[in-house]
Each structure stands twice: as structure tokens, then as C-alpha cells.
Phi, psi and omega in degrees: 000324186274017189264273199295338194281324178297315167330316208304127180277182165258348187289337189282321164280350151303292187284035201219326174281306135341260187355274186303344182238007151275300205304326203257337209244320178264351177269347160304267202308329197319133167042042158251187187196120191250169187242154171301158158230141169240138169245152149240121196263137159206152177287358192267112172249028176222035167301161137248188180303311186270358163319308185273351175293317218245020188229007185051018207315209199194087179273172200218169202263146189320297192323342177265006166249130201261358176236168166284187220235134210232147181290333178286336185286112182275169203202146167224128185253132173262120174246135169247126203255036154325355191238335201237028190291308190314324199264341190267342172269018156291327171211132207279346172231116190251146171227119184288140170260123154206199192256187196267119172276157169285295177210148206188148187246143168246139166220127155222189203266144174245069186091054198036011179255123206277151178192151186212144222255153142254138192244341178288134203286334214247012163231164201304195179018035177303164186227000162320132165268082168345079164228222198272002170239344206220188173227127174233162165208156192252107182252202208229148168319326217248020187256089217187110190277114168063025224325105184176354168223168130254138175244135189242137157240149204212145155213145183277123214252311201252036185164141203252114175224176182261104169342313186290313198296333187278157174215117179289098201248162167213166175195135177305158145348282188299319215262358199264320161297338178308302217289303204284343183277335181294316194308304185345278189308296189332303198275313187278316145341309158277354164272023200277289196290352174273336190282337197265301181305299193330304184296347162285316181293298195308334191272343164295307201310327178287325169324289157311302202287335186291298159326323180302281173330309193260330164253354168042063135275099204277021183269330188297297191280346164270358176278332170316292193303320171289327185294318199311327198256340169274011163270337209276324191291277206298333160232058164240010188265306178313302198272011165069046157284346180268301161302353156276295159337303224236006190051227187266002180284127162266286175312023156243353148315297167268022105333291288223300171312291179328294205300321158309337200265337174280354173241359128303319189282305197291293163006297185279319171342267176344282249279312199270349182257344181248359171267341190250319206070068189275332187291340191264310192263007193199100180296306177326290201305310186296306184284307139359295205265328194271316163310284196313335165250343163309293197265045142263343173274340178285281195308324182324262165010291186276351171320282186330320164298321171290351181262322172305312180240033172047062161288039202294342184276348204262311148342283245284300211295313171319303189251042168241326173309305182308313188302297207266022151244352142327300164318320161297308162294345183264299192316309205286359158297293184297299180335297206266013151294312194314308190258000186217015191289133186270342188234180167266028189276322209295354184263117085249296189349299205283005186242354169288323193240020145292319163284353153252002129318303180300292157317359178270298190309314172295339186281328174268334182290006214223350204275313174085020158093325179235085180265349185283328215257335192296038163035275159358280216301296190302327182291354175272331158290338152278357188248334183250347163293310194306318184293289151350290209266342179274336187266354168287336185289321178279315176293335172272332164322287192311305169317310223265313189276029185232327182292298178318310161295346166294294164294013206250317194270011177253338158298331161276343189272327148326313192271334176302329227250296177304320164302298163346275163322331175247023146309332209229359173287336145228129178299185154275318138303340173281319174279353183278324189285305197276024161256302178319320176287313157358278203297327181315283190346298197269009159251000157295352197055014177263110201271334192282273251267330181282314191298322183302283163354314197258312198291306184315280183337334164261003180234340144320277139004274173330300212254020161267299180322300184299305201304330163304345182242341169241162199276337202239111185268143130331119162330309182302314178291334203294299168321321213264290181307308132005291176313294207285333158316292186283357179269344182277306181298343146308315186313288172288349167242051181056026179051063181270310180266160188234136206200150168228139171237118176239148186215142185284144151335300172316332196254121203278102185272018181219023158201029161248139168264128185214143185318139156323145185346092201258307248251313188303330160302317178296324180283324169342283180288338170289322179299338206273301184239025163248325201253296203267026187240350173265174179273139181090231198201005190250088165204128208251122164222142200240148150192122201236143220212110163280164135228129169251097179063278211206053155225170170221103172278092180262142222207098170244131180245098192232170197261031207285209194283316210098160173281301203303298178310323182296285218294311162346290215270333197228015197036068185041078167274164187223128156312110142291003205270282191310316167279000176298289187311294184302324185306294164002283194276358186293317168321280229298343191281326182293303215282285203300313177104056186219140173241083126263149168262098227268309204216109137343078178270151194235131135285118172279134146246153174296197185262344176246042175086015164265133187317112161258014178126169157239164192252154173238134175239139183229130167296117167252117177265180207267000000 
């Protein structure tokens, strides 16, 4: 499969955006004709009409303005239809084609009375016609200033373009209805391929969330959530999510669009960080993704204050700052995944969001500031979502079937590991000696201590058999083979130590579960080779049982020789019983999918570095 992913070119989303966008471009242009124009710029936004009629004002040919266009900066435009007189007494009703302003006036003449359209998308009571590449609005042959111009004042509000790029169109009456019964079919056709994704999104989106449900994996649900808000960015203005939400407020619509594109990107954030396990396997990758949510929760914010108090330059920046350190920050993601992936989960990462890089990157680069409305636009972004979302698909597959076999071999290496253990849970000396003190007990004639013994010794026993058949015990019982384990070890070794089992309030011992016998190799070793190995009669053993969230904390505390004098004397002997068990719990930490650490050892020392015993902490999860 990464064999054919490498075939796929960029070159293939290239012609495929070509495509959609002459094919779009021609159901636009059919039957216009377009006009020349002149501008004037200026920051004075209390000029009027007739100020610029009657002032000889010094309009200019577009080509000659060379920066792009700033929200504070007002434009007054002449368009001339001098070439187009002829064509224009044919019909008395017009309608201009042009691209989308933030706010804008159309003035033409009425009855020798100057009068005017608001044309702008972002202010009320507009008379502009929204539609999917332009805005028209309509005027009359004989409203012609000098019949021969129209004058427009317009400002670009969400987005910086070159006065020269725009363009100014017309179409009769007659032929703009022609246009709208052709457009019907025409226009549902080019919606076609939006209607296919949408239908690839819901049905990932039900999937993912069904995977979720079902595998409680949160990579299933933040991948969901990104299809869900990339169905919602890319078809929700067609499926009229926007027009339910917001009505006819258009700034609050394209709010709404950013913000969605900031609850896609974090979407995705989640997705990649609980699908690769970066905290664990791509420490980098991890600091990376969390700057990439810091400043999404930043840009939210300051957008959202700047479209409030209609700050458009300080927007423009915000979210071009935002776009081009995303951008940046995801290449440089991908670079040291390419070179530092520990698995094959990292190519589908590094081949999903290279093509919705690319398609992001063509899609703004093509957007001209109005992308909620652009149709056009969008298709480069929907062909690198879509592409996305098939290798992801294939990527979650792969993941779910990498995991089960993971888990299938840590479940057998479990079930090896705990028979191990409970093999190595008694020694051959611990049952010969604490049967020998027995039999002392009975030619001692001491019959009540041998029968109390030997009964703890058979039931000890017992419940080592049963342990062998169940993976899992009552605390309470657990405690209860504990006990009876140290009092036969008392036994046998003449009550030389002294021991407590103490348990917190908090810890319920007859409705927590915790794997069979995890705990006795460590009291083992404490007794064995900390306690009967010191000197005197002051020798303490403690264990003691927490509870912390979804562990049961136990704590053998004891007062012996220490592991360095142990490890001196016995040449670093090592407990199979204590190496079994971590290896155990070690399973049991792969089976949860968690980086804990179950077990803790502490050497107590004085203040002047002499050994007071050691503490062992063992995480048990529950």
C-alpha cells in the first residue's frame, strides 16, 4: 500500500483542480461581457458622490496601483461602458457582475436624482445578490452618469488584493434569466462532487464515532470531530448550516468560518497526538502540537475581539500569522517524522496531511479573502481533504489491527508470566521448613499451635491453587494469604520479626480486585534478605495499602541490612518471585496502553549515609 501511496503525484490534484476551476469559470463568464475601469483611492471615508462628481477628481488605470488593498483605505471606482453603449439600449435592465466587497455603495442616477444600492456583503439592508463566484446587483440603462459611467465606493475589509485583479461584468435581463434556468441543472452538477464528499464525510464521521464507542480510543473521536467540522467548513454554506446558525448576518458567518477552521486544525492536533502517541514515542512531536494549541486558543480569542470590534487589519494579520506558522510548523513535523518514525503508523500521518497541506495551501491561496462564498476555491481543498480522509481510513484500519495483535501477544505473554509467578511464589524451602516447624509444634505436644498452622498452611495452599485459575482476587482475600503467608514465616523462623498490615479507610477491601498474588515476592525478599540478615531483635516489617484513582498503592516498608549490604553479601542476588512480578505487571501496564511506573524502590538512609532498610512501592492497577 505505501508502494501505491508513493505513486499518487501532486501532480494529480493539480489537474483535478484545473478541472474544477475552467469548468466553474465557464458557467461564471457564459454569456457577460466585461468593463473597463478606473480608480480612486483614498482614506477620507466622508467623500460623497458628488464631491467626487464635481471635483474633477483623477481616477487611475487599476494597473497602476501596485500595493494591495488595506481595510482602512476607501476606493471609488469608475466603470465605463463607453464601448458598450450600443449593447446597452437593448435593454433596460442590467444586472453588474462583480467580486465580493466588505462594504460598498453602487450610485447611480435616478430621475436626475442621484441614488444608491448598498453592495457591501457585511452591512445591513443590502440589495446585493450573493451568489456562488460573485455578487450582482441590478441597474437600469437610462441611470448612467453622463450616460456612460457608473460609480462605485467599496472597501476590502477581510482580505488584501491587488485593485487590478478585480473585475467588472454585465448581462441583460433577458440573458441573466436565461443564465438562471440554465444554471439550475448546470449548478447542481457542480455541486456534485461537494454532495459525494459530504457523503464520505458522514459516513467516516459514523464510523469513527462507532470505533470510539466501542474501543473507548480517543484518536476514533477527535478524528470524527475533524471530519465533522471539515464537512461542516466545506459544505455548510450549500447545506445552509450557516444560514440556520447566523440568517443573513454575513460577518457573523465568516466568523463563524474561521472558527471552524481553528476547530479542525485542534481536531486534528488530538488526532495525531493520541494516533502516533507522541507523548510517549515523539517527545518533540508532542511540544510541537501543544504550541500549534496554545496558538489556536490565542488566535480564537484575538480574532473573535478583532471581527467584534471590526479591527479588520489586525484579523487580516492574525490569521495570515496563524495560516503561515501552521504551515510551517506542520513541514517541520512531517521533515523529522520522515526521518525519526518509529512505526509504519507515521506514513499514513506523513501522506494525509501532506495532501491537506497542499489543498489548504491552494485553497487560500485562490481564496481572494472570500472563500466562504467561493465555491471555486474550495475544490482544491476538498480533493486534498478527500485524499486525506481515504489514507486515514486505511491508517485506522491498520492501527486497530496492530493493536489486537498486540494485544492478543501481551495476553498470552501474561497469562506465561503470572503461571511463572505463581510457581516461584513458594519456594521448596519455604514449604519444607514451615512443615518442619509444624511437626516441631506436634512431638512438642503442642497441639492447638500446630493445628492453628497447619490450618493457615492449608489454606494458604488452597488459595495459591485457586490463584492459579483466576487472573484476579478480592483485596480482602488477598490480604487475608498475606497474613497467613507471614505468620507460617514467623513460625518458621521463631518470630525473630515483627509485621503490620495496615489499610487506609478509603480502600474498600471487599469490592476492589487486583491480579493474584502481585505483592508476596516483595515481603519475601524483604523478610529474607533484609530482616533475618540484621542483627538484634528490632526488626519491622510494615505494608501498608492506598488507594490512588484506579491503583491500589502498597508499600512494604521494612527496617533490614538494605539492598547495598544484601547486594555485598549475596552477590547481587536477584528474587525470581520480584522478577517474574514486574515482568507481570509490566504486561498488565501494555494491556492498559498507560506509561506508569508500578514499581519503586527507596533505600533509606540516615543523615550520615547508613542503611535504615528499604521501602518497595508497588503500583497495582485495580
Amino acid at each position: 500500500m505505501f508502494k501505491l501511496l508513493n505513486k499518487i503525484s501532486p501532480l494529480t490534484l493539480l489537474a483535478l483542480s484545473i478541472f474544477f476551476n475552467s469548468y466553474a469559470q465557464q458557467i461564471n463568464n457564459k454569456n457577460t461581457a466585461s468593463i473597463p475601469f478606473t480608480i480612486l483611492k483614498t482614506i477620507d471615508d466622508t467623500l460623497s458622490i458628488n464631491t467626487i462628481l464635481h471635483s474633477n477628481a483623477s481616477f487611475q488605470d487599476p494597473k497602476l496601483f501596485v500595493d494591495k488593498t488595506l481595510p482602512k483605505d476607501t476606493y471609488w471606482i469608475k466603470l465605463d461602458f463607453k464601448e458598450a453603449l450600443s449593447a446597452i439600449k437593448t435593454d433596460s435592465l442590467w444586472y453588474l457582475k462583480f467580486g465580493n466587497f466588505g462594504y460598498g455603495k453602487l450610485y447611480n442616477l435616478n430621475n436626475d436624482s442621484i441614488s444608491n444600492k448598498i453592495i457591501g456583503q457585511f452591512e445591513a439592508d443590502k440589495e446585493v445578490q450573493l451568489v456562488k463566484f460573485h455578487s450582482e446587483v441590478s441597474f437600469s440603462s437610462t441611470s448612467l452618469f453622463q450616460n456612460r459611467f457608473l460609480y462605485l465606493k467599496v472597501k476590502k475589509v477581510i482580505s488584501r488584493e491587488y485593485p487590478k485583479d478585480w473585475e467588472f461584468s454585465y448581462i441583460s435581463h433577458a440573458k441573466h434569466t436565461l443564465n438562471k434556468d440554465y444554471s439550475t441543472w448546470s449548478e447542481t452538477k457542480s455541486l456534485l462532487p461537494m454532495y459525494v464528499f459530504s457523503g464520505i464525510c458522514v459516513i467516516m464521521v459514523l464510523l469513527t464515532l462507532a470505533f470510539f464507542i466501542y474501543l473507548k480510543q480517543l484518536e476514533f473521536l477527535f478524528y470524527s470531530l475533524y471530519v465533522f467540522w471539515l464537512l461542516v467548513l466545506i459544505s455548510g454554506y450549500e447545506l445552509k448550516i450557516y444560514e440556520v446558525l447566523f440568517g443573513d448576518n454575513l460577518l457573523l458567518k465568516y466568523w463563524f468560518y474561521e472558527v471552524v477552521q481553528m476547530f479542525i486544525n485542534s481536531a486534528y492536533i488530538f488526532f495525531v497526538m493520541f494516533y502516533l502517541k507522541t507523548k510517549i514515542d515523539y517527545p518533540i512531536i508532542q511540544r510541537l502540537l501543544k504550541f500549534m494549541l496554545v496558538l489556536q486558543i490565542l488566535v480564537f480569542v484575538l480574532d473573535t475581539t478583532f471581527l467584534y470590534y471590526e479591527f479588520f487589519i489586525g484579523h487580516i494579520y492574525i490569521i495570515n500569522m496563524e495560516r503561515l506558522t501552521l504551515i510551517a510548523s506542520s513541514t517541520a513535523g512531517l521533515i523529522y517524522l520522515i526521518f525519526n518514525g518509529k512505526n509504519k503508523l507515521v506514513y499514513f500521518i506523513v501522506y494525509g496531511l501532506f495532501f491537506f497541506l497542499i489543498g489548504t495551501i491552494a485553497h487560500f491561496y485562490h481564496t481572494r479573502g472570500s472563500a466562504l462564498l467561493d465555491l471555486n476555491s474550495r475544490y482544491y481543498l476538498m480533493i486534498g481533504c478527500a485524499l486525506d480522509i481515504i489514507i486515514f481510513a486505511y491508517g485506522l484500519t491498520y492501527k486497530v489491527f496492530l493493536e489486537q495483535n498486540e494485544k492478543l501477544h501481551y495476553q498470552k505473554e501474561a497469562f506465561t508470566n503470572k503461571t511463572q509467578a505463581l510457581r516461584a511464589q513458594i519456594n521448596p524451602h519455604f514449604i519444607f521448613n514451615s512443615l518442619s516447624s509444624i511437626q516441631n509444634l506436634i512431638t512438642s505436644n503442642d497441639r492447638i499451635s500446630a493445628l492453628k498452622y497447619l490450618s493457615k498452611f492449608s489454606r494458604l495452599t488452597r488459595n495459591i491453587l485457586e490463584g492459579s485459575i483466576e487472573t484476579n482476587a478480592l483485596l480482602e482475600d488477598e490480604i487475608n494469604m498475606l497474613n497467613d503467608y507471614l505468620e507460617l514465616e514467623s513460625l518458621r523462623f521463631n518470630a525473630t520479626f515483627n509485621y503490620t498490615i495496615n489499610i487506609d479507610n478509603d480502600v474498600d477491601t471487599k469490592a476492589i480486585e487486583i491480579p493474584a498474588l502481585i505483592v508476596q515476592p516483595f515481603v519475601e525478599n524483604a523478610i529474607i534478605h533484609g530482616l533475618l540478615n540484621k542483627k538484634g531483635h528490632d526488626k519491622k516489617l510494615s505494608i501498608t495499602y492506598k488507594k490512588d484513582d484506579d491503583f491500589i498503592i502498597c508499600e512494604i516498608d521494612d527496617n533490614g541490612i538494605g539492598r547495598q549490604i544484601t547486594s555485598k553479601k549475596e552477590s547481587i542476588h536477584r528474587s525470581r518471585g520480584v522478577e517474574v512480578t514486574q515482568e507481570r505487571l509490566r504486561s498488565l501496564n501494555k494491556l492498559k496502553d498507560t506509561n506508569v511506573k508500578h514499581i519503586k524502590i527507596i533505600d533509606k538512609k540516615d543523615n550520615e549515609g547508613n542503611s535504615l532498610g528499604t521501602k518497595v512501592i508497588v503500583k497495582i492497577p485495580i
